[in-house]
PLY file of the C-alpha trace (Angstrom):
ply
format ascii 1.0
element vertex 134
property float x
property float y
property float z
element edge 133
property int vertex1
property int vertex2
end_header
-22.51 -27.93 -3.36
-20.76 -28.02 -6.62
-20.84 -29.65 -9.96
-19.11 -33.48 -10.25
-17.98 -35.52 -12.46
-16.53 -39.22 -12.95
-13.14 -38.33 -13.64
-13.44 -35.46 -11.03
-15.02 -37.74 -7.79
-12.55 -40.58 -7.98
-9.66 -38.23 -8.05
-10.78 -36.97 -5.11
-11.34 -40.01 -2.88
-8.99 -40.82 -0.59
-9.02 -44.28 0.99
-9.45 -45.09 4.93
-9.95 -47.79 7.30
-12.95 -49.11 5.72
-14.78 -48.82 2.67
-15.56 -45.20 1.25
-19.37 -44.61 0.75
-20.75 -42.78 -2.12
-24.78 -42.20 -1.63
-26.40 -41.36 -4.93
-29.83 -39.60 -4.21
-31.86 -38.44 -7.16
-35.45 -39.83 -8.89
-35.73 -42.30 -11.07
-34.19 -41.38 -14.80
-31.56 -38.84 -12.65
-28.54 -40.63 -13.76
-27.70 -42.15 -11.29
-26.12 -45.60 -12.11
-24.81 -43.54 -15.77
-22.82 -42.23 -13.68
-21.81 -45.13 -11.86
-21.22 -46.63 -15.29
-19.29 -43.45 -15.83
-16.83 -44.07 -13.08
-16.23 -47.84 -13.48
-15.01 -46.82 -16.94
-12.60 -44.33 -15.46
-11.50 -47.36 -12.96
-10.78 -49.20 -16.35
-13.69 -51.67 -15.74
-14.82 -53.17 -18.99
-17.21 -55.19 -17.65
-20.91 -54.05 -18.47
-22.25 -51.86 -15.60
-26.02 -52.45 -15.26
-28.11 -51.46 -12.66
-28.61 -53.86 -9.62
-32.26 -53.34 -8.71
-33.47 -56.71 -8.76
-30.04 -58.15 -6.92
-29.22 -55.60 -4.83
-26.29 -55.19 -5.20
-23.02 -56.15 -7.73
-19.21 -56.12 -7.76
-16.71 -55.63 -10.35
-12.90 -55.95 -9.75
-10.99 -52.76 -10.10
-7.88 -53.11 -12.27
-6.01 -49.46 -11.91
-6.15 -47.12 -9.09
-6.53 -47.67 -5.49
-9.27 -49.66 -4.53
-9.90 -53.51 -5.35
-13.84 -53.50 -5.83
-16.67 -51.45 -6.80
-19.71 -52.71 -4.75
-22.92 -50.84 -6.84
-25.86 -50.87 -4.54
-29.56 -50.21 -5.16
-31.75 -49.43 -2.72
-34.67 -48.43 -3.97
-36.71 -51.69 -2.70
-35.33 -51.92 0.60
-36.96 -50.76 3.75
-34.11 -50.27 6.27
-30.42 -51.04 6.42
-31.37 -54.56 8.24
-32.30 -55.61 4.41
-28.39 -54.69 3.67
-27.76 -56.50 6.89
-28.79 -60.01 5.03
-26.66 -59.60 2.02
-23.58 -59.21 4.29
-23.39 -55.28 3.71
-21.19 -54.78 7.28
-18.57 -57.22 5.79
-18.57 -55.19 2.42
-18.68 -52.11 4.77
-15.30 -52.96 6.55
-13.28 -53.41 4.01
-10.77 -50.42 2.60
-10.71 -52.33 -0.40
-14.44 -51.61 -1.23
-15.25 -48.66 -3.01
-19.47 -48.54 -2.98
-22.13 -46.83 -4.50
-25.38 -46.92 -3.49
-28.18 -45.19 -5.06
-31.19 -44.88 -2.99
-29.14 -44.21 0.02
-31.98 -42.32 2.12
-33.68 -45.88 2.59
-30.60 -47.53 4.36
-29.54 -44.65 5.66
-29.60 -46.22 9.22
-26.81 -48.85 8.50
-25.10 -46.08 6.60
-21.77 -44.35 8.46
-22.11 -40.75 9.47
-19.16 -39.72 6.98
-21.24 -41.13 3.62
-20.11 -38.57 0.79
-23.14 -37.30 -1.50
-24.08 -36.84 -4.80
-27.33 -35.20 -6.02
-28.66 -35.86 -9.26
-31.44 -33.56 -10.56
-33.16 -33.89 -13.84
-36.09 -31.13 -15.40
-36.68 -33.27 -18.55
-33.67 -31.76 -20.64
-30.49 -31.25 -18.34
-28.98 -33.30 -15.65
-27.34 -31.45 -12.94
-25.05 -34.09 -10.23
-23.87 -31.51 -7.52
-21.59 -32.92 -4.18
-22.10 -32.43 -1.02
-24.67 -32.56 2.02
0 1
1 2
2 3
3 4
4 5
5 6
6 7
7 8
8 9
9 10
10 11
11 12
12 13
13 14
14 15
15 16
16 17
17 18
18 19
19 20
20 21
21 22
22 23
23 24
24 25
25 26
26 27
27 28
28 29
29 30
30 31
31 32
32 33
33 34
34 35
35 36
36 37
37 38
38 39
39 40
40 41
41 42
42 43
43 44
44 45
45 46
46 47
47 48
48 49
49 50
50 51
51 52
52 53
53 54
54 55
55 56
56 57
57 58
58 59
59 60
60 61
61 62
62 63
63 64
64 65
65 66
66 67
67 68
68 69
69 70
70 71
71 72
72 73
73 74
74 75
75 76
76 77
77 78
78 79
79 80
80 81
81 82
82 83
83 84
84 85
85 86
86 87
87 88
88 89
89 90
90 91
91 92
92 93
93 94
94 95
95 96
96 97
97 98
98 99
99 100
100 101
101 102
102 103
103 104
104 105
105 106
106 107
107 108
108 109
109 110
110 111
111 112
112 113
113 114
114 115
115 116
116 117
117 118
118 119
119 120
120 121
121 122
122 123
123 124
124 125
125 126
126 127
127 128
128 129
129 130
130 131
131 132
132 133
């Protein structure tokens, strides 16, 4: 694992034939949708970035770079991936245009694809540590 940042991570996505999966895993107060807020900033999104706990899920258009959407995902209150199932998560999945972050990732991870890329958060009360990788 190493250390990640905003700027860092989307530099080093690479689109494919469907949407690229970032799982955010961490406890509550990790960081976790900062830095989501952190890398809609870097994809020029001016839009406030809030976290989606109560709907689920939100989108924001992209303007620069190479995806179209950021789909932010919380999972923290679902069960299994057939709760993503309802809010049409295998349509979100297929497109390449999606870019999607989904924090609470170990809760879905059933409906997840095998190839998710990870970030771990990790907070002792003073510093944050976000590290990538499995």
């Amino acid at each position: 694992m190493f250390s990640m940042n905003p700027k860092t991570l989307i530099s080093s996505l690479q689109k494919k034939d469907r949407a690229v999966v970032i799982g955010l895993f961490g406890n509550l107060g990790a960081g976790k949708t900062t830095f989501t807020k952190g890398v809609a900033k870097e994809l020029g999104i001016t839009e406030e970035v809030t976290s989606p706990t109560f709907v689920i899920q939100k989108t924001y258009d992209i303007p620069i770079g190479d995806f179209e959407r950021l789909v932010h995902i919380d999972a923290y209150r679902l069960e299994s991936g057939e709760d993503l199932k309802k809010i049409g998560f295998l349509e979100t999945l297929k497109d390449p245009e999606n870019l999607i972050f989904i924090e609470w990732p170990e809760n879905v991870m059933d409906i997840l694809p095998k190839e998710i890329q990870e970030l771990h958060f990790q907070f002792d009360g003073e510093d944050r540590k976000i590290s990538y990788g499995k």
